[in-house]
C-alpha positions in Angstrom: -12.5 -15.9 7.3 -11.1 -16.9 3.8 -9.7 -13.6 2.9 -8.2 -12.8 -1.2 -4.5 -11.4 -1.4 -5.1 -8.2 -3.8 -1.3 -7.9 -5.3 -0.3 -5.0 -7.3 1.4 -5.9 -10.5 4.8 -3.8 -9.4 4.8 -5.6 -6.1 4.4 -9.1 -7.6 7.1 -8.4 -9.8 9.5 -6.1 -7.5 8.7 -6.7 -4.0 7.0 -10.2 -3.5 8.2 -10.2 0.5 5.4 -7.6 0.9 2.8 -9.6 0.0 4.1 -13.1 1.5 4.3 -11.4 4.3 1.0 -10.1 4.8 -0.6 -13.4 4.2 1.8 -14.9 7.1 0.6 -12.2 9.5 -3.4 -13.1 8.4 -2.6 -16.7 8.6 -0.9 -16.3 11.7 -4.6 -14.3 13.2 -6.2 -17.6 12.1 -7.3 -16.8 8.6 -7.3 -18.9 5.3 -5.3 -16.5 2.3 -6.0 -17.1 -1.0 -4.3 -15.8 -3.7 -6.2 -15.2 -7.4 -3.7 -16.3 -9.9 -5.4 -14.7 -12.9 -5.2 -11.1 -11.2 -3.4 -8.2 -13.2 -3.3 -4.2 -12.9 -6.1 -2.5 -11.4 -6.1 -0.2 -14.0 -4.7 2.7 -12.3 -2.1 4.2 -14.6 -4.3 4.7 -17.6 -7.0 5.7 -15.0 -4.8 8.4 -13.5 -3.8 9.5 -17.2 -7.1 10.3 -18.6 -7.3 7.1 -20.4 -10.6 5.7 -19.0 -11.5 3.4 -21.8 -8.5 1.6 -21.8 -8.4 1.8 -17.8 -12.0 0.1 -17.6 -10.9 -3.0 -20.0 -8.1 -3.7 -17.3 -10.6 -3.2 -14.6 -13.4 -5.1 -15.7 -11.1 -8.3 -15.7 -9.9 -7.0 -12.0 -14.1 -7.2 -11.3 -15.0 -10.5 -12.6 -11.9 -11.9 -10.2 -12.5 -10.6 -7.1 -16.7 -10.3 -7.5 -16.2 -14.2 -6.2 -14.5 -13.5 -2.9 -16.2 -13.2 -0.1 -13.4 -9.8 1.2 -9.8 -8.4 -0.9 -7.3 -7.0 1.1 -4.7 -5.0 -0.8 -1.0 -4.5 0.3 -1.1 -1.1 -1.4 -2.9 2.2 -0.4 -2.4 3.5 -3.9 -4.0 0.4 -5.9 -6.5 -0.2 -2.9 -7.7 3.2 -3.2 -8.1 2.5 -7.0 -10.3 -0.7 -6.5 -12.3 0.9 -3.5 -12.7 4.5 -4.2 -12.6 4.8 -8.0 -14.1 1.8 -9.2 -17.3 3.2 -8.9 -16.6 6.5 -10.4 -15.0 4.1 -13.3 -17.6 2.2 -13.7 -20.6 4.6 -13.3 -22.9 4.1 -16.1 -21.0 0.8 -17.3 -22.6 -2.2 -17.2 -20.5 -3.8 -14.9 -21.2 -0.6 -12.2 -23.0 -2.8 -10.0 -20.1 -5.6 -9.7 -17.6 -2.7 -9.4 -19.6 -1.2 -6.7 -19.6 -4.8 -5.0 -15.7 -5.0 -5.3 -15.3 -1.3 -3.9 -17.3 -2.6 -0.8 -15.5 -5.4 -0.3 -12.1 -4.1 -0.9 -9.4 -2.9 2.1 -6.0 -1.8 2.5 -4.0 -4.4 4.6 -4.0 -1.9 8.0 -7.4 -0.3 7.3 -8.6 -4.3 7.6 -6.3 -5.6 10.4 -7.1 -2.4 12.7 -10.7 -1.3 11.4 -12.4 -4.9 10.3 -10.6 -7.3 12.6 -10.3 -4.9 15.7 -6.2 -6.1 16.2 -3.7 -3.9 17.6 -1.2 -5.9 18.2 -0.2 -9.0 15.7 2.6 -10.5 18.2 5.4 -9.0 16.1 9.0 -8.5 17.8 11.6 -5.5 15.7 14.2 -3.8 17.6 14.6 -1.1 15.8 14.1 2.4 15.3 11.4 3.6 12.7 9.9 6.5 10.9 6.2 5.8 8.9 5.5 7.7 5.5 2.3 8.2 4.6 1.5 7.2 1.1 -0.9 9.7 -0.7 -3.5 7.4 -1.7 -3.7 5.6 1.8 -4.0 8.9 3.7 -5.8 11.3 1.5 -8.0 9.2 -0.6 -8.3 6.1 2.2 -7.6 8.2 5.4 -5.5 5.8 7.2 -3.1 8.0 9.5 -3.6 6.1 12.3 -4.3 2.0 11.7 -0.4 1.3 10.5 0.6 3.7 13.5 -1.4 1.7 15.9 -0.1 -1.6 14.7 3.6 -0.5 14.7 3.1 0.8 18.4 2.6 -2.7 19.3 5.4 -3.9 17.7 7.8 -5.9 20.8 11.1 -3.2 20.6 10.4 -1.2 17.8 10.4 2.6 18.8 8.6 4.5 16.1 9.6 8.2 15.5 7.9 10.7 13.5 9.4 12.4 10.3 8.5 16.3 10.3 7.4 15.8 6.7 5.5 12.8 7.6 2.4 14.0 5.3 4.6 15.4 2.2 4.5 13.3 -0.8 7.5 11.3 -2.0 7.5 12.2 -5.6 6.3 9.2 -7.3 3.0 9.4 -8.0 3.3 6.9 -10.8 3.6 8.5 -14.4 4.1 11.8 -12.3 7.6 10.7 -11.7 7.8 9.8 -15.3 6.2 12.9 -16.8 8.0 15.1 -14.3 11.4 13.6 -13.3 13.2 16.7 -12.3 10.3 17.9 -10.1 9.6 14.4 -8.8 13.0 13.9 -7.6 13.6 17.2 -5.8 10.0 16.1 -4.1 11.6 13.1 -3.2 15.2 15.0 -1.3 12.7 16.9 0.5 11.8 13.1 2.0 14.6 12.0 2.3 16.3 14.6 4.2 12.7 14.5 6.7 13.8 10.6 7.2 17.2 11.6 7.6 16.6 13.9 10.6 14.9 10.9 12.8 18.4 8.5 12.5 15.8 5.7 12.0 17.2 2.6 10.9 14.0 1.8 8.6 11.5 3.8 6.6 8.5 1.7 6.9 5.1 2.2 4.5 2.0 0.7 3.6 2.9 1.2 0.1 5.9 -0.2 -1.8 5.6 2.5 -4.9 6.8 5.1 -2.5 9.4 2.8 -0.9 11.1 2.2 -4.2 11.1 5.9 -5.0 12.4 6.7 -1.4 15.2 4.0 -1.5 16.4 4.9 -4.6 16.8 8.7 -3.3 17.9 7.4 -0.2 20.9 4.8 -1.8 22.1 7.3 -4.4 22.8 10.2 -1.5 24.8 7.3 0.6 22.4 7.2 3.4 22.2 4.0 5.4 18.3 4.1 6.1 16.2 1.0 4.6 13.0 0.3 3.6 10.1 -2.0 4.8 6.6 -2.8 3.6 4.4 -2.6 7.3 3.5 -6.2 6.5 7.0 -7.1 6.4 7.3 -5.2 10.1 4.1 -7.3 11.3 5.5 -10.3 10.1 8.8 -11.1 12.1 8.7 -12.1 15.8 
C-alpha cells in the first residue's frame, strides 16, 4: 500500500523524529511512504478560533494535496482529527465539500491505522523501559482511540507500560488555549505532571507531540527526570 505521511507544521519544524519514525515502522510492515512536499497547516488554529474563512483557505490547499493519495496517515491526533472530523463540517456548503469529505474518509491517525486498518498488534519493536501513555484530547475524545496506541505498546519486547491516574485529564495546551490562558494552562499541565510523576516511568509516551512539548516543558522546569516520546518513535526501535 503506498500510504501519504500527513505532518503537522509544528512537528516538521520541532519534532521531525516523530514523523521519520513512523514512516520507518510502515516501511518496515512492507509499505511504500510518501511524503507531499507542498503540505502546510491543516488549518486548525484559525479553525479552533472562530476564524473559519481564513481556516478554509489553509484547508483547501491541504484538500487539493492529499485528494491524490490513495490513504493519509497523520502522526497527530489533534491535526488528524482536524482533517477527518472537521473538514466536513468546514467545508459544508463550500465547493470543495465533496473533496473535503473524500480527504476526511481517507484520513487516519498513525495507531487508529496500524491497529484498526492494518490489523497489527505488534510491529517487532524492542524498549526496556518503563512507560506511562497520555491521552491527547483530540485522539481520544474527538478520534476515540484509548485502546490502539495501548495495544501496540503492549507488544513492545521489555517495555512495561503503567497507567497515570490522570491518564484522561488534559495537558493544558490545547493550542491558542495555552496562549490565551497561560496561567490556567500551566496549573492544567502540574496536575499532569504530578499524575506522570507518581508511576516513576522513565518515558511519557503520546500519539501527539503538541502535548509532549507542553508536558516536557512542565516536566524540565520542576527538575523531574521523565522524558518524552512520540508512539512512533516507541514502534520504531528494536
Amino acid at each position: 500500500m503506498k500510504i501519504a505521511l500527513f505532518i503537522p507544521c509544528f512537528v516538521d519544524t520541532l519534532f521531525p523524529e516523530a514523523g521519520m519514525a513512523a514512516a520507518q515502522v510502515l516501511e518496515r510492515l512492507g509499505h511504500e511512504v510518501d511524503f507531499p512536499e507542498e503540505q502546510t497547516c491543516c488549518g486548525q488554529p484559525p479553525f479552533n478560533t472562530g476564524m473559519w474563512d481564513e481556516a478554509r483557505e489553509v484547508a483547501r490547499r491541504q484538500v487539493s494535496i492529499f485528494s491524490k493519495c490513495d490513504v493519509v496517515v497523520s502522526v497527530s491526533g489533534s491535526c488528524g482529527a482536524m482533517m477527518s472530523v472537521f473538514y466536513p463540517e468546514l467545508f459544508h456548503g463550500d465547493h470543495d465539500e465533496k473533496a473535503a469529505c473524500g480527504v476526511a474518509g481517507k484520513t487516519f491517525e498513525f495507531s487508529d491505522f496500524l491497529v484498526n486498518h492494518l490489523g497489527v498488534s505488534d510491529v517487532g519493536a524492542r524498549f526496556p523501559a518503563k512507560v506511562t501513555f497520555h491521552d491527547g484530547c483530540h485522539g481520544l475524545r474527538e478520534l476515540g482511540l484509548k485502546q490502539p496506541p495501548r495495544t501496540l505498546l503492549e507488544n513492545v519486547r521489555g517495555l512495561e507500560l503503567v497507567e497515570m491516574g490522570e491518564a484522561e485529564t488534559c495537558c493544558g495546551f490545547g493550542g491558542m488555549f495555552s496562549v490565551k490562558f497561560p496561567d490556567i494552562s500551566t496549573a492544567m499541565g502540574e496536575v499532569k505532571c504530578a499524575s506522570i510523576a507518581e508511576t516513576h516511568a522513565d518515558y511519557v509516551v503520546s500519539n501527539d507531540s503538541s502535548c509532549l512539548m507542553q508536558i516536557q516543558g512542565i516536566l524540565k522546569k520542576q527538575g523531574r527526570n521523565v522524558r518524552t516520546l512520540h508512539l512512533a518513535e516507541v514502534l520504531a526501535k528494536t
